[in-house]
C-alpha positions in Angstrom: -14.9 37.1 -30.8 -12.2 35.7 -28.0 -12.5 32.2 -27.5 -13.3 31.4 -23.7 -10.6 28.8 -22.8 -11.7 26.3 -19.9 -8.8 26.1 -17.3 -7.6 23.1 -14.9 -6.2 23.2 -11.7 -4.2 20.0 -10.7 -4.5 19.0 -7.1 -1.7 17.8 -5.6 -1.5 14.5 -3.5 1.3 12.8 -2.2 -0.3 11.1 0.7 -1.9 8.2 -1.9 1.1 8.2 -4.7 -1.9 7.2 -7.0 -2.1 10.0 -9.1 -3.1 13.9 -9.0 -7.2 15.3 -9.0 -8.1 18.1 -11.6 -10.5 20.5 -11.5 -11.4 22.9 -13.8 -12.8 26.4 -13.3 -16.0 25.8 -14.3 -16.6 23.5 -11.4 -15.5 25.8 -9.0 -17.9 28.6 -10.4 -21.0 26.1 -10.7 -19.8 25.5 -6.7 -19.5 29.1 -5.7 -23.0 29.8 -7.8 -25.0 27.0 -6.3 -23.6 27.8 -2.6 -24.4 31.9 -3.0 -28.1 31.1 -4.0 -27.9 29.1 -1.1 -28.3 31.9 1.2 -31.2 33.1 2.4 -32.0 36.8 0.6 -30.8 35.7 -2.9 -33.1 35.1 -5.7 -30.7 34.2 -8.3 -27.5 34.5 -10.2 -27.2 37.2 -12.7 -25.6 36.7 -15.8 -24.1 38.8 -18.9 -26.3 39.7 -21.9 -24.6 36.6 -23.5 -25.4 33.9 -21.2 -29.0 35.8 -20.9 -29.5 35.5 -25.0 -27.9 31.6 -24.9 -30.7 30.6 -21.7 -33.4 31.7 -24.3 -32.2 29.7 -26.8 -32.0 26.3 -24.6 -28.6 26.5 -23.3 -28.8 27.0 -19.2 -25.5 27.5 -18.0 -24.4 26.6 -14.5 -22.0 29.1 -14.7 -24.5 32.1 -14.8 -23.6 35.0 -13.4 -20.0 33.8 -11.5 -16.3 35.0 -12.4 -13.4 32.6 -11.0 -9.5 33.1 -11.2 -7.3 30.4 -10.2 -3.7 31.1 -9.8 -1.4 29.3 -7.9 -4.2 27.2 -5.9 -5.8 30.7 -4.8 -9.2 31.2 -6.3 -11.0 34.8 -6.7 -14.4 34.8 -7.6 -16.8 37.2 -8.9 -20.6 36.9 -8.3 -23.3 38.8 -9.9 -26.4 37.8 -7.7 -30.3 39.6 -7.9 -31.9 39.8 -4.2 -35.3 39.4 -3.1 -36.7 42.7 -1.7 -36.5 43.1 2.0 -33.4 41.7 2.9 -29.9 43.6 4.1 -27.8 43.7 1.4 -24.6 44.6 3.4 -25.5 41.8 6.0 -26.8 39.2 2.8 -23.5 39.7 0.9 -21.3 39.0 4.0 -23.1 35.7 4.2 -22.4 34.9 0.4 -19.4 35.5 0.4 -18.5 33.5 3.5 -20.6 30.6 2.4 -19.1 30.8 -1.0 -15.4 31.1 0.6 -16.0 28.4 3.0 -17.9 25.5 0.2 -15.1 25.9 -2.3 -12.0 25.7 0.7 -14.2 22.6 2.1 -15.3 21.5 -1.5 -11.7 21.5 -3.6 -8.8 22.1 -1.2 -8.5 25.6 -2.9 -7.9 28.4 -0.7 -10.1 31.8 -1.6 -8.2 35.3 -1.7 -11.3 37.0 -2.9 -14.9 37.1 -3.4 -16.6 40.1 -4.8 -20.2 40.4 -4.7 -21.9 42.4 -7.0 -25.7 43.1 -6.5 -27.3 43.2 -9.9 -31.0 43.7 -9.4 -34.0 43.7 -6.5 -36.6 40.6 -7.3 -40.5 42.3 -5.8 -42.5 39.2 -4.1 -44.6 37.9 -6.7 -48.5 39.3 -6.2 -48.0 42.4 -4.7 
């Protein structure tokens, strides 16, 4: 089993001189997760048989269902979302992935190359 290392991203600012801001992946994939359920027409964040088997067991990750890459102060992220039945699903992901491009840019400073949405499931209204 590969052991999932947690990467940091310094932030450079020489306007203060104080000192430098790091942030770690993880924070920018709880970001892009939280601001891609955001949009109207997603039900949730998808995540791996792993982090599916983990949530049962107490552990809720933040993380669920979201990919990122940060090289170089570019960020690609992955999303695995489920939808609620009815919406567009060309027109839904556009506005993911310009809500997630635009809340990590305004968020971190980080600029976004890439974000893939992948469309994992359909969630029926409930009672019907």
């Amino acid at each position: 089993m590969e052991k999932n290392e947690k990467q940091v991203y310094t932030l450079e600012n020489e306007e203060s001189g104080i000192g430098s801001v790091s942030v770690a992946d993880d924070v920018v994939a709880v970001i892009a997760g939280l601001a891609a359920t955001e949009v109207e027409g997603v039900s949730a964040m998808a995540g791996n048989i792993t982090n599916e088997l983990m949530s049962k067991v107490g552990y809720k990750s933040l993380t669920k269902g979201v990919k990122v890459d940060i090289k170089g102060g570019k960020v690609k992220t992955e999303l695995a979302i489920t939808m609620d039945y009815g919406y567009n699903i060309p027109a839904t992901s556009s506005k993911v992935q310009e809500k997630v491009k635009s809340t990590i840019e305004n968020m971190t400073g980080l600029e976004v190359t890439d974000v893939n949405v992948r469309i994992v499931g359909v969630q029926m209204q409930k009672g019907k």
